[in-house]
C-alpha positions in Angstrom: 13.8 8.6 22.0 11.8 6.7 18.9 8.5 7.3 19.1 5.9 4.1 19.0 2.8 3.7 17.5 -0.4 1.7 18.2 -2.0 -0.1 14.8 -5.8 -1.1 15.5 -7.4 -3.5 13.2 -10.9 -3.6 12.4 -12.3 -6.1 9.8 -14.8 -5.7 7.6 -17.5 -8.5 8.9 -17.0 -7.2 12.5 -19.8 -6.4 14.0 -21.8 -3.6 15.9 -19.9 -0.9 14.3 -23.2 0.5 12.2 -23.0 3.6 15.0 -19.8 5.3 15.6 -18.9 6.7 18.8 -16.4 9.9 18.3 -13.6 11.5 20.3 -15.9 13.8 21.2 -18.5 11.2 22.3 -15.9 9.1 24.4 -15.2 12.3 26.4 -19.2 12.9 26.9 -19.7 9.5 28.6 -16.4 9.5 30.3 -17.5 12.6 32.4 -21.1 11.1 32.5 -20.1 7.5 33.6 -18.0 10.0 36.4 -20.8 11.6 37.1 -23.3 8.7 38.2 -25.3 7.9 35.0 -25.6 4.3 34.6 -24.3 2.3 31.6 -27.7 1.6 30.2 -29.1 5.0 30.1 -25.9 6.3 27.9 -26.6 3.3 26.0 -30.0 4.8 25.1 -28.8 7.7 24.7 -26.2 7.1 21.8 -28.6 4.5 19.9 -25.6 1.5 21.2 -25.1 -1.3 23.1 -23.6 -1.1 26.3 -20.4 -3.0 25.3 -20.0 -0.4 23.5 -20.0 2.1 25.5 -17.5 0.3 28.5 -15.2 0.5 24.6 -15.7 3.8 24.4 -14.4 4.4 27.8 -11.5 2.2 27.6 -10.6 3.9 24.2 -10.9 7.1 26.1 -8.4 6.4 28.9 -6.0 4.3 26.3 -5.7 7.2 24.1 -4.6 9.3 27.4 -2.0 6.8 28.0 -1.0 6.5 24.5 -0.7 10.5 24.8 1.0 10.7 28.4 3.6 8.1 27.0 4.4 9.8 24.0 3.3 7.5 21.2 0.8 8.2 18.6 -2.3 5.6 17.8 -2.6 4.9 13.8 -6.0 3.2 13.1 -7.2 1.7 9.6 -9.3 -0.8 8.2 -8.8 -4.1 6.5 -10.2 -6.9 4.9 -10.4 -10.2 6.8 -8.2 -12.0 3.8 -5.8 -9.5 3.3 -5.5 -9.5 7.6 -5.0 -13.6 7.6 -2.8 -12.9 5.0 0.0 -10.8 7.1 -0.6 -12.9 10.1 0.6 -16.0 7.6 3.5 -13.9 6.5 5.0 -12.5 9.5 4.5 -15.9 11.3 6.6 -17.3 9.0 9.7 -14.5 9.7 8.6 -16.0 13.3 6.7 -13.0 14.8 4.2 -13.9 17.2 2.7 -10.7 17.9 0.6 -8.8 14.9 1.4 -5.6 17.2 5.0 -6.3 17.1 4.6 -7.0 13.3 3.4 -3.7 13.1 5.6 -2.2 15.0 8.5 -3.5 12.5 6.3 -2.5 9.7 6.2 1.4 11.3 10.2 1.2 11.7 11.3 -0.1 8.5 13.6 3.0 6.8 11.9 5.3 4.8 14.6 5.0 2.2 12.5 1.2 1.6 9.2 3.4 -0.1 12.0 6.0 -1.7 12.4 5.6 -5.4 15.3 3.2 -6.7 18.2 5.4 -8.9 19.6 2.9 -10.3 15.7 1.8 -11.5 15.1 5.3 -12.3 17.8 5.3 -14.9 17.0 1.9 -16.7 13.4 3.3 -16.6 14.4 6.4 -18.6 16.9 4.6 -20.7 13.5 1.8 -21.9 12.0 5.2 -22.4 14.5 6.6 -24.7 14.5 3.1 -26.6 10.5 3.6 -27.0 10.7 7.1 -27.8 13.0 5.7 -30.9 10.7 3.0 -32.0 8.2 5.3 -31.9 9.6 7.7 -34.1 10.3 5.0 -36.2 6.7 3.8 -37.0 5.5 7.4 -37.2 7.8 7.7 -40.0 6.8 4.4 -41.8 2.9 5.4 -41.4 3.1 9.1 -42.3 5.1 7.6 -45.9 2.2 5.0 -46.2 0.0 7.6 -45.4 1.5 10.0 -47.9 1.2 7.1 -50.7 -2.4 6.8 -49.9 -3.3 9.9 -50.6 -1.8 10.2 -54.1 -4.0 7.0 -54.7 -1.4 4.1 -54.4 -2.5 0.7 -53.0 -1.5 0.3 -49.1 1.2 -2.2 -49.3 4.7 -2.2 -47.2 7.6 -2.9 -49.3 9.7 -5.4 -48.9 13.1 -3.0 -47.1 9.3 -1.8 -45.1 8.4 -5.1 -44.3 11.9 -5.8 -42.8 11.7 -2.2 -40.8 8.1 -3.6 -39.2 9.8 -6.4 -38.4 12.7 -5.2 -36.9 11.0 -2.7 -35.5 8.8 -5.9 -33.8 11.9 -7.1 -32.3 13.0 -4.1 -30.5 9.8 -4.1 -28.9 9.8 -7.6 -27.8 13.5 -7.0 -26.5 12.3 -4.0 -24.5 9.2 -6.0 -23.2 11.7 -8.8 -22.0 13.9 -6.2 -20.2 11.1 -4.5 -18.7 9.9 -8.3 -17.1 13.2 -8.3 -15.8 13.2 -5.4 -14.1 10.4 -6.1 -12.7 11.2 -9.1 -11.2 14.8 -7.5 -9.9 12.8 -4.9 -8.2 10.1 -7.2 -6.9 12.9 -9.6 -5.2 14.5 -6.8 -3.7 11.5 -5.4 -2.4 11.0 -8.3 -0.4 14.7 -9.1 0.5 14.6 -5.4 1.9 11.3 -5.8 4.0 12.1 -9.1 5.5 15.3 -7.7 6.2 13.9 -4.6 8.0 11.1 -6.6 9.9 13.7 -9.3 11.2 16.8 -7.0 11.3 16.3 -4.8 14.6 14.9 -5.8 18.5 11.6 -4.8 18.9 9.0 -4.9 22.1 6.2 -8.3 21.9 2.5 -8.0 23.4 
């Protein structure tokens, strides 16, 4: 059975997070909220406020659900654009839960962060083509180079001039097929990830 996982979102502007309370914490005033002491005196205690400290006892006993159902809580933090952001997108593939956005986002196929062969082997055939042009220049400079030092004037002559040029072009033409590639990739990239957040049921909250 497919294990799920629980994505908790803190934003940057939220506040009363200067002092954190740890695992470790949580299971102090678990046992000490069992044991009688009042709210207010743990409060104290810790340096927070008492909201926070009915949060760390809720965290405490959802991570021991989370653990007695078999799922695994994945917790990181985000920017409040970047956060309105991914609501905007996913609300638009017509999710209505972020935690069921998530969810898909946790179940896509690896194989969609896996690198591309086919993009693999264009990348190392622009490579090749670079590796050429750049023997090509190193030859016209180290001839220029050569004609310097036996005191000639720097100048390219005109079969030169038409080498630079040409050797201009290639670059441009590599340029334009990297751009392309780019875009091929980038379209597919998003064709995929749509396809695996929309493709598959998954469970609302």
């Amino acid at each position: 059975m497919a294990r799920n996982a629980t994505v908790i979102f803190y934003t940057s502007d939220m506040a009363g997070r200067a002092k954190k309370i740890t695992p470790a914490d949580e299971k102090k005033i678990v046992a000490s909220v069992r044991a009688g002491v009042p709210v207010a005196v743990l409060a104290k205690t810790y340096g927070v406020t008492r909201p926070t400290i009915y949060r760390a006892v809720r965290s405490f006993h959802d991570k021991a659900k989370v653990v007695g159902n078999g799922t695994a809580p994945v917790s990181f933090t985000v920017d409040r654009d970047r956060l309105l952001a991914f609501d905007a997108f996913t609300g638009r593939l017509g999710l209505k839960s972020r935690a069921d956005a998530l969810r898909r986002v946790c179940s896509v196929p690896s194989g969609f962060l896996e690198p591309d062969p086919d993009l693999a082997d264009a990348l190392r055939d622009v490579a090749r083509e670079l590796s050429a042009i750049g023997r090509n220049v190193n030859q016209l400079v180290a001839t220029k180079n050569y004609e310097v030092r036996r005191g000639e004037k720097l100048k390219l002559t005109k079969p030169q001039q038409q080498v630079l040029s040409d050797l201009l072009g290639h670059i441009d033409g590599v340029s334009a097929q990297v751009r392309e590639m780019e875009g091929k990739r980038a379209s597919e990239t998003v064709r995929r990830f749509v396809a695996g957040m929309t493709g598959s049921e998954h469970g609302t909250d």
